[in-house]
N, CA, C and O atoms as a GROMACS GRO file, in nm:
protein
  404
    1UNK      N    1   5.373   9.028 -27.065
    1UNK     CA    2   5.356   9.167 -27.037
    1UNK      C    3   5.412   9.194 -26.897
    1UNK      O    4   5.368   9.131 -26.801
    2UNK      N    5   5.504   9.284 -26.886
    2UNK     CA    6   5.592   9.313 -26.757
    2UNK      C    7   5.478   9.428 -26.747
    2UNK      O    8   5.418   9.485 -26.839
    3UNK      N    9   5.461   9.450 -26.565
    3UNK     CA   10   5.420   9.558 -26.530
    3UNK      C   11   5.500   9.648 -26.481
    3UNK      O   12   5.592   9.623 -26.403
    4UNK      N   13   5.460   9.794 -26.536
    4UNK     CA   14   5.548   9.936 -26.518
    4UNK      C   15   5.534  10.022 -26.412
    4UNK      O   16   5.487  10.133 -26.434
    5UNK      N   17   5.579   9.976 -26.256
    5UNK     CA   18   5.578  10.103 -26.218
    5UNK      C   19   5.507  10.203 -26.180
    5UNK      O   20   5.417  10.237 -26.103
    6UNK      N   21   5.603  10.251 -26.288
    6UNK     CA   22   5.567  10.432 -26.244
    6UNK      C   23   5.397  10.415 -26.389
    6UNK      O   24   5.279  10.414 -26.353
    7UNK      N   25   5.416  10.411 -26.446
    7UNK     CA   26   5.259  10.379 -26.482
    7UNK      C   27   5.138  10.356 -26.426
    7UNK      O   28   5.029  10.410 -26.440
    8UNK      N   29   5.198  10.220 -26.327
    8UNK     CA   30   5.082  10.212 -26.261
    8UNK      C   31   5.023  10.327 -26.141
    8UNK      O   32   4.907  10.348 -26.109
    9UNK      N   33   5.135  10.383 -26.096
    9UNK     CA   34   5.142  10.474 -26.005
    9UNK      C   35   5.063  10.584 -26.051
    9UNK      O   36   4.969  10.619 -25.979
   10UNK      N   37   5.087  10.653 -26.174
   10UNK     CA   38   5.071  10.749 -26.197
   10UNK      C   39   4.907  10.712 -26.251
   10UNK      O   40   4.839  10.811 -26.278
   11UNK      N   41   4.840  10.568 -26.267
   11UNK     CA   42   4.733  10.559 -26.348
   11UNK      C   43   4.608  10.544 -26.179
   11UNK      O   44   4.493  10.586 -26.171
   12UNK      N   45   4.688  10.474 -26.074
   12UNK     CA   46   4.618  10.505 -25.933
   12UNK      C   47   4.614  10.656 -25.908
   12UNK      O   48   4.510  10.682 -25.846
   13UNK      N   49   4.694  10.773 -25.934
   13UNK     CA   50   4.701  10.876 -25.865
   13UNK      C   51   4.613  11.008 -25.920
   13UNK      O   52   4.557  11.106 -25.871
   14UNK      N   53   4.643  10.933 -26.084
   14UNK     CA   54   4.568  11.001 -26.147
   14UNK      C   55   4.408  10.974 -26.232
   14UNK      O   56   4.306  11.042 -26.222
   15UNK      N   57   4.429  10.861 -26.307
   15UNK     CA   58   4.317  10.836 -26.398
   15UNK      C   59   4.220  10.728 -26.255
   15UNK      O   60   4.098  10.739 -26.265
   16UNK      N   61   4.247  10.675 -26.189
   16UNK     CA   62   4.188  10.597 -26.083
   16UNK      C   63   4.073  10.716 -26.001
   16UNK      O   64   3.957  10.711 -25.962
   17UNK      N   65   4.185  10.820 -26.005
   17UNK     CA   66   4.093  10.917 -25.859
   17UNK      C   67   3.994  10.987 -25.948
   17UNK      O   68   3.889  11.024 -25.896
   18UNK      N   69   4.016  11.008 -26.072
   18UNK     CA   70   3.906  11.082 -26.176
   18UNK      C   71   3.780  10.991 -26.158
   18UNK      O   72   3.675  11.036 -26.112
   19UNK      N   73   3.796  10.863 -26.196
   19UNK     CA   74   3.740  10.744 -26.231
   19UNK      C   75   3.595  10.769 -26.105
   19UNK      O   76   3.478  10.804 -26.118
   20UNK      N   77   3.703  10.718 -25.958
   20UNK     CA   78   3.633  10.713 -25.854
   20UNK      C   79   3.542  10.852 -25.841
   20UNK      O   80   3.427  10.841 -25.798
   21UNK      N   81   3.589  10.970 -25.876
   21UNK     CA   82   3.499  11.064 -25.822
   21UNK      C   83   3.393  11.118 -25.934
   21UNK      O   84   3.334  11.226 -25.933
   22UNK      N   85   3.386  11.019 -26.023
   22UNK     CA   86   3.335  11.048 -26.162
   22UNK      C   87   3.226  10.923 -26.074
   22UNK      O   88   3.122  10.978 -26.040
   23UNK      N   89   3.230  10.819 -26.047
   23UNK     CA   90   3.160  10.737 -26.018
   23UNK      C   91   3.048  10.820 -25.868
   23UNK      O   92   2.926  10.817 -25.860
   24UNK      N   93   3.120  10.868 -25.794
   24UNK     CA   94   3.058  10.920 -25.694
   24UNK      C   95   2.987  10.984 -25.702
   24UNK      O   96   2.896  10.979 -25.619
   25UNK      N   97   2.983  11.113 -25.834
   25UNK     CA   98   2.898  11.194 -25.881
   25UNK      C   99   2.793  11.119 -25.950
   25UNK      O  100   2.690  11.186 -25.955
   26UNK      N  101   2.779  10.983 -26.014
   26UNK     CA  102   2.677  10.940 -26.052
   26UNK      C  103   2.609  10.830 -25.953
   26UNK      O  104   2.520  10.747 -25.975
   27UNK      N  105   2.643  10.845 -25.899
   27UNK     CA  106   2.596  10.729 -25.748
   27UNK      C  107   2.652  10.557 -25.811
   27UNK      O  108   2.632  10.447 -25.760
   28UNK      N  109   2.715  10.588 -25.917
   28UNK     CA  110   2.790  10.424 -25.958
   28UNK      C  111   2.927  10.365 -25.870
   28UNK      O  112   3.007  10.431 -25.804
   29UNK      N  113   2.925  10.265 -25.887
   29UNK     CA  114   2.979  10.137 -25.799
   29UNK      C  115   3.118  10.127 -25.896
   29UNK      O  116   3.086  10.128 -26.014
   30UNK      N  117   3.214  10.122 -25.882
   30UNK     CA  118   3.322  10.072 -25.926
   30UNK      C  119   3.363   9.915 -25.917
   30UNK      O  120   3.423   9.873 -25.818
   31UNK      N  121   3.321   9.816 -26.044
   31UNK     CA  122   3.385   9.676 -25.990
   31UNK      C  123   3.467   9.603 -26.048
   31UNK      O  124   3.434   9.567 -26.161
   32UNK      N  125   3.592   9.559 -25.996
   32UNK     CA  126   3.705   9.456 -26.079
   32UNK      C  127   3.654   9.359 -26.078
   32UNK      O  128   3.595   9.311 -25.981
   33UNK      N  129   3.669   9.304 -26.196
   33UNK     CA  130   3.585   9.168 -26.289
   33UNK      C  131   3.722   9.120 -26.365
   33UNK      O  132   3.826   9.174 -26.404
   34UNK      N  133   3.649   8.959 -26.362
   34UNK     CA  134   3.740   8.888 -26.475
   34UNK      C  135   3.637   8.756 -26.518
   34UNK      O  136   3.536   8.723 -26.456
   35UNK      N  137   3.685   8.698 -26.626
   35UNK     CA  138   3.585   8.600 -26.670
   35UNK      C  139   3.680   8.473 -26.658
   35UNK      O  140   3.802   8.469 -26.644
   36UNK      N  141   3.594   8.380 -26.666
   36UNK     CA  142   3.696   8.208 -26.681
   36UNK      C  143   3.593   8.139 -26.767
   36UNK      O  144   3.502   8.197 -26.826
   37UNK      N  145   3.617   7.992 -26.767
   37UNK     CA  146   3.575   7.902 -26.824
   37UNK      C  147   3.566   7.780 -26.755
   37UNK      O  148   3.670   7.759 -26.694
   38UNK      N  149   3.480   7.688 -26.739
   38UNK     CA  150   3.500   7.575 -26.716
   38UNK      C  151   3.499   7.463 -26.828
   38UNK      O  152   3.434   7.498 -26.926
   39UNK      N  153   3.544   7.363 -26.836
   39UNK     CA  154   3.540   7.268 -26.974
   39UNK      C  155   3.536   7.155 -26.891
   39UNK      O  156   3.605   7.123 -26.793
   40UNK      N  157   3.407   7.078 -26.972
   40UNK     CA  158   3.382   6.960 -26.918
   40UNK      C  159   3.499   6.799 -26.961
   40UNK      O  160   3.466   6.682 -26.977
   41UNK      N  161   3.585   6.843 -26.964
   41UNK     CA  162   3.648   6.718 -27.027
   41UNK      C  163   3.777   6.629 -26.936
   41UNK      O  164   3.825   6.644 -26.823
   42UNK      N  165   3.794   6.566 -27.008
   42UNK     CA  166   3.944   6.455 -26.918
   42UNK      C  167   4.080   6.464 -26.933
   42UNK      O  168   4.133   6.413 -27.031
   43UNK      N  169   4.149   6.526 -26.844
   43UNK     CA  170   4.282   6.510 -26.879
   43UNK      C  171   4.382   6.438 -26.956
   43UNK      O  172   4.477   6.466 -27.028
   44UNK      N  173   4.283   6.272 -26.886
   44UNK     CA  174   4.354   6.124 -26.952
   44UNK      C  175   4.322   6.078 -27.057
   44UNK      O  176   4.339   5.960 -27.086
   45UNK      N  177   4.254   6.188 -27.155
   45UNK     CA  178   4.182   6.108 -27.276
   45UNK      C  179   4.280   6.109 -27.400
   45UNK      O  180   4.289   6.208 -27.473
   46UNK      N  181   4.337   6.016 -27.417
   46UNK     CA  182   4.443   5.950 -27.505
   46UNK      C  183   4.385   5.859 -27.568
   46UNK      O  184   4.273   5.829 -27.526
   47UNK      N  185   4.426   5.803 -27.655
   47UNK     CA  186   4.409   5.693 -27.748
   47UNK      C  187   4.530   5.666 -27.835
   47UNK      O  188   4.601   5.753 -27.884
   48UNK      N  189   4.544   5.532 -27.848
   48UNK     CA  190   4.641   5.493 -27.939
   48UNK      C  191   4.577   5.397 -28.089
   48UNK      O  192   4.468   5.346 -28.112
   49UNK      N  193   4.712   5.407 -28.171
   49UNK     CA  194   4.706   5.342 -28.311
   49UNK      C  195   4.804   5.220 -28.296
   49UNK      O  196   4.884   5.213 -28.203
   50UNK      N  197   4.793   5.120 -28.399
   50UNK     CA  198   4.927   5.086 -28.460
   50UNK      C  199   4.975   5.210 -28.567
   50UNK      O  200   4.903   5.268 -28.649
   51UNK      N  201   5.086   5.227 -28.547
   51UNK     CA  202   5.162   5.284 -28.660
   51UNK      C  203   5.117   5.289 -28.804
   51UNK      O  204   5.128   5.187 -28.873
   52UNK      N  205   5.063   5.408 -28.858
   52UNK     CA  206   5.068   5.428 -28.956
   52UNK      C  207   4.876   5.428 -28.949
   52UNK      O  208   4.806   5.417 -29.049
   53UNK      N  209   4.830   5.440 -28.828
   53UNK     CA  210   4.650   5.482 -28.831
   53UNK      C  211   4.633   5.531 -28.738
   53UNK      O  212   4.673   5.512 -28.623
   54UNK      N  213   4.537   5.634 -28.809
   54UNK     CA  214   4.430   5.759 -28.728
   54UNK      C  215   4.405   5.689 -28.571
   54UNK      O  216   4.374   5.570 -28.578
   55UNK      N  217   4.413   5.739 -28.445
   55UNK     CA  218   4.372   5.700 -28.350
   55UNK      C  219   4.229   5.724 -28.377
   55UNK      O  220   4.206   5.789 -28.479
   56UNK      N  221   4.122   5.682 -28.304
   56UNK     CA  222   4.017   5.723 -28.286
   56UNK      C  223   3.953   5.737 -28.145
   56UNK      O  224   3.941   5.647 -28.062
   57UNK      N  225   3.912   5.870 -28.133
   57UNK     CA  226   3.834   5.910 -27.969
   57UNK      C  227   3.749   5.779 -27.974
   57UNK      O  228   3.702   5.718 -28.069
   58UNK      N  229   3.744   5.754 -27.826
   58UNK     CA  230   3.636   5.691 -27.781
   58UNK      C  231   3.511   5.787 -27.673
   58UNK      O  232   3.413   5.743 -27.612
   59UNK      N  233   3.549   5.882 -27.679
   59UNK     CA  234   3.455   5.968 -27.552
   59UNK      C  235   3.467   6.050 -27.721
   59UNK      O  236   3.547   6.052 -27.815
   60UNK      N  237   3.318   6.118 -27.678
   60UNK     CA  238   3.319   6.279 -27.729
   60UNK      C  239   3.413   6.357 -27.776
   60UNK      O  240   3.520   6.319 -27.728
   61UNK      N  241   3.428   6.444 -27.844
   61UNK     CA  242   3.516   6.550 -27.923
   61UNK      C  243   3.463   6.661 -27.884
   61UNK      O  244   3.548   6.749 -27.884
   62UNK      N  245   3.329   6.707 -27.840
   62UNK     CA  246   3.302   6.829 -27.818
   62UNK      C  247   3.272   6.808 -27.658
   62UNK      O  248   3.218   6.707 -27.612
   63UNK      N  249   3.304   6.889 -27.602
   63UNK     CA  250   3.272   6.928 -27.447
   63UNK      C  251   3.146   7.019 -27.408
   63UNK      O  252   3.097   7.098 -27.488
   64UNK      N  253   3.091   6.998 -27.253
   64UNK     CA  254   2.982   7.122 -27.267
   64UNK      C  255   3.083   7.200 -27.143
   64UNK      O  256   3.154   7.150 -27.055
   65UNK      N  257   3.057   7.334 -27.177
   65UNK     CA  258   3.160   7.427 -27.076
   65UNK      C  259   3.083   7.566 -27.052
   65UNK      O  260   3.008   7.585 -27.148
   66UNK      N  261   3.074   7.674 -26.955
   66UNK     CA  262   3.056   7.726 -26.903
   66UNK      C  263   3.096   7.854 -26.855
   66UNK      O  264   3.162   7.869 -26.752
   67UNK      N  265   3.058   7.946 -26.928
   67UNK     CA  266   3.138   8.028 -26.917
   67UNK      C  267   3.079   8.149 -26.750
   67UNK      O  268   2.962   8.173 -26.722
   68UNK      N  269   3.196   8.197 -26.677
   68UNK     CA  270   3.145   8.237 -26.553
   68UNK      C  271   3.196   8.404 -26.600
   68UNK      O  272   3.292   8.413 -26.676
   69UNK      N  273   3.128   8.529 -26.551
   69UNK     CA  274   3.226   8.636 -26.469
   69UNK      C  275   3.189   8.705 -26.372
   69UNK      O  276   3.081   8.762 -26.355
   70UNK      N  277   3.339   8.696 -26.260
   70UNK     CA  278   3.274   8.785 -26.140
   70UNK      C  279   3.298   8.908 -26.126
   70UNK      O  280   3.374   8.949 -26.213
   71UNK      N  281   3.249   9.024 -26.016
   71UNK     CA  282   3.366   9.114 -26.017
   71UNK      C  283   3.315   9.165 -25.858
   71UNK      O  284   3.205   9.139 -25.808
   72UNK      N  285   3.399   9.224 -25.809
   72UNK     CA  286   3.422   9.310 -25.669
   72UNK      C  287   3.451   9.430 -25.678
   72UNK      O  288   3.531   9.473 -25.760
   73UNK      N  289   3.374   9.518 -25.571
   73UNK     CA  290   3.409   9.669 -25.550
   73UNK      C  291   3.518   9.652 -25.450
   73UNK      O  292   3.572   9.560 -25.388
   74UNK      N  293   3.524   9.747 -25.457
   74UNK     CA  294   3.633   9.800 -25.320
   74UNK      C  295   3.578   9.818 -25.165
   74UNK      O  296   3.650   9.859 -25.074
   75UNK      N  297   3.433   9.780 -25.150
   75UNK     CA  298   3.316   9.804 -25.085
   75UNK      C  299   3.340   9.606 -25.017
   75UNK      O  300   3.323   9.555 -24.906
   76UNK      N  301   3.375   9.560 -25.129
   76UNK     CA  302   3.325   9.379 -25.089
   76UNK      C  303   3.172   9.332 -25.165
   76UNK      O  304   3.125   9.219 -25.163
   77UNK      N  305   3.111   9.457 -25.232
   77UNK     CA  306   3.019   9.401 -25.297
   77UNK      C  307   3.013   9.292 -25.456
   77UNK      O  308   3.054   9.326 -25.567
   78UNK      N  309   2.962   9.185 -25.426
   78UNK     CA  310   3.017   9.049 -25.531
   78UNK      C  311   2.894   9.076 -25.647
   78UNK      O  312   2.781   9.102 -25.606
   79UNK      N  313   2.916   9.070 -25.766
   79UNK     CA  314   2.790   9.049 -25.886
   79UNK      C  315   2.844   8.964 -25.968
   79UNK      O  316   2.952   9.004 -26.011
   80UNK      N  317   2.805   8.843 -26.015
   80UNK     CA  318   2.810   8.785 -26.115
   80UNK      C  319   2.744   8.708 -26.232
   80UNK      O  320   2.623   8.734 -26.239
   81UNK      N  321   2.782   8.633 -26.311
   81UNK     CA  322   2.693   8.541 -26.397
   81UNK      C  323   2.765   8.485 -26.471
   81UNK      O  324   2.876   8.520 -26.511
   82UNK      N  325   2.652   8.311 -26.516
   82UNK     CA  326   2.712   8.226 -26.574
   82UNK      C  327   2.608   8.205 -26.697
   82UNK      O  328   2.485   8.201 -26.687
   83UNK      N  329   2.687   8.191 -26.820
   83UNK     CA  330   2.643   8.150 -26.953
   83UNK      C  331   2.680   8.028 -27.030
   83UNK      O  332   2.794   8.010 -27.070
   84UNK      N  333   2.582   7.941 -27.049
   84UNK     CA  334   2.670   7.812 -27.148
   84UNK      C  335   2.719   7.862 -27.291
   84UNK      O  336   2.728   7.788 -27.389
   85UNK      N  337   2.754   8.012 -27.291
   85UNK     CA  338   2.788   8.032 -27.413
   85UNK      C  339   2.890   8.164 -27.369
   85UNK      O  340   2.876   8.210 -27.256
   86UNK      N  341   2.979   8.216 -27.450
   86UNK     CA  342   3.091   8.279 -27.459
   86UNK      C  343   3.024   8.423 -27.393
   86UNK      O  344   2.910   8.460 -27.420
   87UNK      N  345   3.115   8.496 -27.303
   87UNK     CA  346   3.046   8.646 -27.240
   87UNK      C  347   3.041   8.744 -27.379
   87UNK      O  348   3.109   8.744 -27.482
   88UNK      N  349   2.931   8.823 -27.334
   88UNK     CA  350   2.992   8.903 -27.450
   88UNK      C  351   3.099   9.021 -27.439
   88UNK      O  352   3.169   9.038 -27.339
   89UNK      N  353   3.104   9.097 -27.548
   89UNK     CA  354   3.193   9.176 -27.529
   89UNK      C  355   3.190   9.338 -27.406
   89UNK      O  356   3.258   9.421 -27.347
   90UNK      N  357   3.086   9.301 -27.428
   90UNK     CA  358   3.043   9.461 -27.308
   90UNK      C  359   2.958   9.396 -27.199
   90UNK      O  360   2.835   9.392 -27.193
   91UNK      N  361   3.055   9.341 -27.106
   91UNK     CA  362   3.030   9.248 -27.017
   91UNK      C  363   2.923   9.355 -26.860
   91UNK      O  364   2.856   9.305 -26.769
   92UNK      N  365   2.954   9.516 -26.891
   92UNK     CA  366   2.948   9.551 -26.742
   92UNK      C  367   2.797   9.563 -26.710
   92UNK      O  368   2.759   9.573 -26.593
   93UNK      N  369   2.688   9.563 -26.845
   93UNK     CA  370   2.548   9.595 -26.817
   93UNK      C  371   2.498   9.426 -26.816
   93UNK      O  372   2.379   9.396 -26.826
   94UNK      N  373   2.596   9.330 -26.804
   94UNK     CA  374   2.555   9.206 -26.811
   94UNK      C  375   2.556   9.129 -26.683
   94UNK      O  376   2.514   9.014 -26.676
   95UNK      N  377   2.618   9.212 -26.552
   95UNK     CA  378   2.692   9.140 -26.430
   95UNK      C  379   2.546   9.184 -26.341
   95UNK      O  380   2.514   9.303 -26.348
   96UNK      N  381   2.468   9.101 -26.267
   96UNK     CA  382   2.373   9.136 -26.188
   96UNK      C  383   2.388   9.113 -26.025
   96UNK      O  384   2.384   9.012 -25.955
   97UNK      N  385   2.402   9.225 -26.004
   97UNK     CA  386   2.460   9.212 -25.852
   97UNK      C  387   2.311   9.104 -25.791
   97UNK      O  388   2.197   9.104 -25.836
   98UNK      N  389   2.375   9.014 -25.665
   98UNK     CA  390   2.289   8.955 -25.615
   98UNK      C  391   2.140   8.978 -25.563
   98UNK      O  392   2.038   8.912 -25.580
   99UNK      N  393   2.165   9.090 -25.499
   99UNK     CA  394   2.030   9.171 -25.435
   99UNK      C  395   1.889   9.178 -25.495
   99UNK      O  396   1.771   9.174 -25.460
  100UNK      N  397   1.995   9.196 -25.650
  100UNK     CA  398   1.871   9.261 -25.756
  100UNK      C  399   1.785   9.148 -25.827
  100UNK      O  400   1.713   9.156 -25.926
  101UNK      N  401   1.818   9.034 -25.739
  101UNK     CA  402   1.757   8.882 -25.824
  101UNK      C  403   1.654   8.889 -25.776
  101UNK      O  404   1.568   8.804 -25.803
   0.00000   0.00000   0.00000
């Protein structure tokens, strides 16, 4: 995906400043978020056959992993959280700013 420009321009000048003053009127926080993963596993985990048989793992096949997301205002204010299971899809009533712990 190439980024456009005049799109983006026009999505800061316009749909951004709605956004922000739509947020101001409700006393809400604006925050850029993204999610990752961590995976518990080994780069080097190979195994070999003779020719003509199934290798077989010697470590595990399933990993335990971690799923994180953070996000930031424009303020510097940080909220996040971590799940041993996949985020869900409507991540923004799920992010608990620190304070509120």
């Amino acid at each position: 995906m190439e980024q456009n420009p005049e799109a983006v321009r026009q999505w800061l000048e316009q749909d951004y400043r709605r956004l922000c003053a739509q947020a101001a009127q409700e006393g809400a926080v604006i925050y850029w978020g993204d999610e990752t993963a961590i995976k518990e596993d080994a780069y080097g985990v190979r195994e070999y056959a003779p020719r003509g048989q199934t290798p077989v793992l010697a470590v595990p096949a399933r990993w335990t992993t971690l799923s994180m997301i953070s996000a930031i205002s424009p303020r510097g204010e940080v909220a996040f959280q971590q799940s041993p299971r996949q985020m869900p899809q409507k991540i923004a009533s799920h992010l608990r700013h620190p304070a509120a712990r």
